[in-house]
GURO-276077 format. One record per residue (C-alpha): chain; x, y, z. Coordinates in nm, 3 decimals, decimal comma. Layout:
<atoms>
- A / X / Y / Z
...
</atoms>
This chain:
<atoms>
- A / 4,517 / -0,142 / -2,567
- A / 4,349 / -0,215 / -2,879
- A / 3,990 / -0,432 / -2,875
- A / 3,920 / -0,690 / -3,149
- A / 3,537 / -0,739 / -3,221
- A / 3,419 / -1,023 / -3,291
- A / 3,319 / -1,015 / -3,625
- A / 3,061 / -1,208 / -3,625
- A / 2,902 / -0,925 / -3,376
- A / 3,003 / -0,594 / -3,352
- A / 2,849 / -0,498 / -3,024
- A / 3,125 / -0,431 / -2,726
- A / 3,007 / -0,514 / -2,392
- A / 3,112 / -0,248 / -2,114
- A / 3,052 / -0,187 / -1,794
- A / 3,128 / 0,122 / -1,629
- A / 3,153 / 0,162 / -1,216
- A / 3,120 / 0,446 / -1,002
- A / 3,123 / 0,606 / -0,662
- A / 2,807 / 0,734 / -0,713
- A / 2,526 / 0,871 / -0,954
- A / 2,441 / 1,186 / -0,722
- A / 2,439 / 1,458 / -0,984
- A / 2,805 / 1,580 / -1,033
- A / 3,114 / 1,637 / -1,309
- A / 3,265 / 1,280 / -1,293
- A / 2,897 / 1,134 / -1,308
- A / 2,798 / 1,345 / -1,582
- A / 3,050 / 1,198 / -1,799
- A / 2,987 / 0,860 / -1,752
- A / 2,629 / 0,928 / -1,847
- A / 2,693 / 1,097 / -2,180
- A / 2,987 / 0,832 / -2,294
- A / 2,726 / 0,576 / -2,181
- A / 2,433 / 0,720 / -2,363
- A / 2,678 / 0,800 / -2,631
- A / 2,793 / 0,439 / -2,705
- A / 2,447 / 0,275 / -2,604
- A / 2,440 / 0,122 / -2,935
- A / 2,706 / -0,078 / -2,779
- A / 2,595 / -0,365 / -2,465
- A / 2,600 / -0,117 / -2,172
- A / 2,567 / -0,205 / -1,816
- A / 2,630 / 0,100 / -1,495
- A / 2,682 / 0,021 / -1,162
- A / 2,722 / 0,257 / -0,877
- A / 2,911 / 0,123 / -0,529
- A / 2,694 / 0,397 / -0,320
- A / 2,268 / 0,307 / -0,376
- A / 2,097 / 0,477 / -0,636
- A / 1,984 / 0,867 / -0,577
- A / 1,600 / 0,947 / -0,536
- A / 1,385 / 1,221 / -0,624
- A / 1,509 / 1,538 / -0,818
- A / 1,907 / 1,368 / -0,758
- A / 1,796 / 1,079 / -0,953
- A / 1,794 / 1,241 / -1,300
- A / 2,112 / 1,094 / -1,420
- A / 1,964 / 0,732 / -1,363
- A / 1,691 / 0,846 / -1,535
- A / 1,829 / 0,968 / -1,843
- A / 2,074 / 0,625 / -1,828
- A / 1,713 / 0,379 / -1,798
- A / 1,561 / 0,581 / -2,064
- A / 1,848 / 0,533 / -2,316
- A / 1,792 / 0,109 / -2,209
- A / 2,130 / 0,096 / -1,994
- A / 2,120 / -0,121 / -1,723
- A / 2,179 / 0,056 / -1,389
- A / 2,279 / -0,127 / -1,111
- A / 2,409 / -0,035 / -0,715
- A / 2,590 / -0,217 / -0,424
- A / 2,473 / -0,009 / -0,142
- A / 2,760 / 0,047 / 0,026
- A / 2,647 / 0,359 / 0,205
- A / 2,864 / 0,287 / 0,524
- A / 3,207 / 0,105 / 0,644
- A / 3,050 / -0,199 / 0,745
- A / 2,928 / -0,266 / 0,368
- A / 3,287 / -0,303 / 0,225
- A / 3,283 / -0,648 / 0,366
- A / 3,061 / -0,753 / 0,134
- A / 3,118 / -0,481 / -0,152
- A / 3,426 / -0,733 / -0,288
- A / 3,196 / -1,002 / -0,301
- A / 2,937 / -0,825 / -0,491
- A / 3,166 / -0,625 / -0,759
- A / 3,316 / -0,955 / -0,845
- A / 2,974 / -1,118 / -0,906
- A / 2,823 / -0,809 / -1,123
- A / 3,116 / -0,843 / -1,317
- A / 3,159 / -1,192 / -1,368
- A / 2,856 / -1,317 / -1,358
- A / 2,728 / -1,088 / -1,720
- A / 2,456 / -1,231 / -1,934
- A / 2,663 / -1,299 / -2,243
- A / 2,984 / -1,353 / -2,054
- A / 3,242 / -1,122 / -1,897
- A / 3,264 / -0,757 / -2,091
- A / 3,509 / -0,653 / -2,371
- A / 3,607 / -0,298 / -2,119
- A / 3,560 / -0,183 / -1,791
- A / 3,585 / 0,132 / -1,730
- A / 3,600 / 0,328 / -1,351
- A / 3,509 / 0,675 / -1,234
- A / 3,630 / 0,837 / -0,890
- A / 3,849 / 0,740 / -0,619
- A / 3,688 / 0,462 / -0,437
- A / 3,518 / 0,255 / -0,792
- A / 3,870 / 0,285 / -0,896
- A / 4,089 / 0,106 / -0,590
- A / 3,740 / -0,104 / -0,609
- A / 3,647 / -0,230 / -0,899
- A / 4,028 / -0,223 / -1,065
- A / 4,192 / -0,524 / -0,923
- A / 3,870 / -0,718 / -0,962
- A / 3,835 / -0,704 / -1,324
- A / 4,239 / -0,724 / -1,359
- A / 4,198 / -1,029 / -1,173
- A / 3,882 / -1,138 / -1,418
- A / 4,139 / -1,013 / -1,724
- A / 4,416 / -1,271 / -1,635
- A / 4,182 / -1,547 / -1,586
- A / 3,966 / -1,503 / -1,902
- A / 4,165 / -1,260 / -2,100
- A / 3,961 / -0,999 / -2,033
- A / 3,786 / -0,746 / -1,941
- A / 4,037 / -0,451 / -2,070
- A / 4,034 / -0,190 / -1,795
- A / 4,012 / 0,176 / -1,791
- A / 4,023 / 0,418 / -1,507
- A / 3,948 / 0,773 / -1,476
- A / 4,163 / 1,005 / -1,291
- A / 3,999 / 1,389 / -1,208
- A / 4,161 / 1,541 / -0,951
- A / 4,548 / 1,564 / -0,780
- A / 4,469 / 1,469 / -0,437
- A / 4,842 / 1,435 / -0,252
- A / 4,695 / 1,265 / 0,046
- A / 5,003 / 0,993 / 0,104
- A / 4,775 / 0,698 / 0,210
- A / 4,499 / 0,801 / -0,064
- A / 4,811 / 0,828 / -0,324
- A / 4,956 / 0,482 / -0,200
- A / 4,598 / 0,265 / -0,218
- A / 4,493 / 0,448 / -0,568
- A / 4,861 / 0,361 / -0,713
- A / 4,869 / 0,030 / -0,577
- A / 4,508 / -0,023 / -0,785
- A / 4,577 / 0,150 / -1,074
- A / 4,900 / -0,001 / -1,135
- A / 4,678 / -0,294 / -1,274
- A / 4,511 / -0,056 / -1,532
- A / 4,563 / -0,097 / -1,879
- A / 4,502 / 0,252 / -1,948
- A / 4,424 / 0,563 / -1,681
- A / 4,198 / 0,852 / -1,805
- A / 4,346 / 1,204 / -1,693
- A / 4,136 / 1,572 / -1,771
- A / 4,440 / 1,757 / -1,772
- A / 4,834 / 1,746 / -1,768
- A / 4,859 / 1,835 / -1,425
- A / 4,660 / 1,549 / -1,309
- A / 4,854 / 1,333 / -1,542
- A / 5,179 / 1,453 / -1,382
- A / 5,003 / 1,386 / -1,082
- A / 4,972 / 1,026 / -1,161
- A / 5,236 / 0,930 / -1,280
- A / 5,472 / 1,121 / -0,998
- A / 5,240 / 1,020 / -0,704
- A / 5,084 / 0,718 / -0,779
- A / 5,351 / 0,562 / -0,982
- A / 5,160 / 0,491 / -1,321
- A / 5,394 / 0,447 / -1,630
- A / 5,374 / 0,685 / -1,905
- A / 5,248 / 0,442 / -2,159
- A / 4,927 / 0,386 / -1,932
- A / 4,856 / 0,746 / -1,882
- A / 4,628 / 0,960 / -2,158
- A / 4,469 / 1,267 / -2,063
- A / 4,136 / 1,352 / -2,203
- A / 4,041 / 1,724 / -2,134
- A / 3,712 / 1,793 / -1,945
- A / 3,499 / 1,903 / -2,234
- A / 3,157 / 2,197 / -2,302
- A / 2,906 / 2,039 / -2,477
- A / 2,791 / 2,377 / -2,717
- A / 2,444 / 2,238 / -2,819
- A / 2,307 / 2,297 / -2,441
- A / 2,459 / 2,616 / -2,436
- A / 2,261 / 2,709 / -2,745
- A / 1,980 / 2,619 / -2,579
- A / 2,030 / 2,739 / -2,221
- A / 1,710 / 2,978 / -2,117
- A / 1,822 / 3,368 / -2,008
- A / 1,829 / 3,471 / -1,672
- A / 1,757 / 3,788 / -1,411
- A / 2,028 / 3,858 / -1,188
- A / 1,749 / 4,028 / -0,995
- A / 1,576 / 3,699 / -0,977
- A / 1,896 / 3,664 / -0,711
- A / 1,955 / 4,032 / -0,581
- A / 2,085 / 4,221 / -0,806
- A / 1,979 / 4,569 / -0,841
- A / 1,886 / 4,687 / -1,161
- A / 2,147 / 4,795 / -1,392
- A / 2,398 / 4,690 / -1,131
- A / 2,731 / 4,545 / -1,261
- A / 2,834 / 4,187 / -1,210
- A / 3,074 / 3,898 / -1,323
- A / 3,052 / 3,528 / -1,399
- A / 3,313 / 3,230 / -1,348
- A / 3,263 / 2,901 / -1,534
- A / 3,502 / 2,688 / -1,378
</atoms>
């Protein structure tokens, strides 16, 4: 789906939603594209509340590049009753009006956040939505609710073939919304990364080990 800017100001506004900010894969890569396109009006909002202490560095790194960071805390069942209520008010209710994208990460901000801002789309003609698909999970009822949301995407976000198969054979998306976008190494930290002892962990000296990046 293609954006027009405003040309009278090129600055998108997006908001991205996700499960969580815990420190993990799917959250890393929210906070890089975020960081990456801060030039852009940036808003994050998590569904689960914010992490704490040494799990909180993610949040950090996202309020030190000036993006707005926001949570629902819906840490239990009993907050889904209000979690509608309060996804449709952070989205709708953005200083400067409703953003240009929203874009979702992980199961639950996806069968979440997705029919909201489809909802918001056909009412104000936008936002354009985006959701991210990581893993194949063939769990029948999971499949059925994630298909049923994403079916209102514009676009779905898969790392790899296989989970593009995946949804578009189990949750019924169309070809023409699918895109896979493989998982990627960023090379600059691995320049960068410090060495290590495997004795530091047990290893005798000399001793002969292997490693698996996965």
């Amino acid at each position: 789906t293609r954006i027009e800017r405003n040309p009278h100001h090129d600055r998108m506004k997006i908001d991205f939603a996700i499960t969580e900010l815990d420190v993990g894969g799917a959250e890393r890569c929210l906070t890089r594209l975020a960081i990456e396109l801060v030039d852009d009006d940036i808003r994050v909002l998590s569904l689960k509340s914010l992490p704490t202490g040494v799990d909180a560095v993610l949040v950090g790194r996202l309020r030190d590049a000036g993006i707005q960071v926001d949570s629902c805390d819906a840490n239990s069942f009993h907050s889904v009753f209000s979690l509608r209520r309060q996804i449709k008010a952070w989205l709708a209710e953005r200083p400067g009006g409703i953003a240009d994208v929203c874009q979702t990460f992980l199961h639950h901000a996806n069968v979440a956040v997705i029919p909201i801002a489809h909802r918001l789309q056909v009412a104000k003609s936008r936002p354009v939505t985006v959701a991210n698909i990581r893993v194949a999970q063939r769990r029948v009822g999971r499949s059925f609710i994630e298909g049923r949301a994403l079916q209102r995407s514009d676009a779905v976000v898969c790392v790899s073939g296989a989970v593009e198969r995946f949804a578009r054979n189990d949750l019924g998306l169309l070809p023409t919304q699918t895109h896979t976008i493989g998982n990627c190494v960023d090379p600059v930290e691995l320049r960068k990364a410090a060495g290590f002892d495997p004795q530091s962990i047990g290893f005798a000296s000399g001793a002969a080990y292997s490693i698996f990046v996965g």
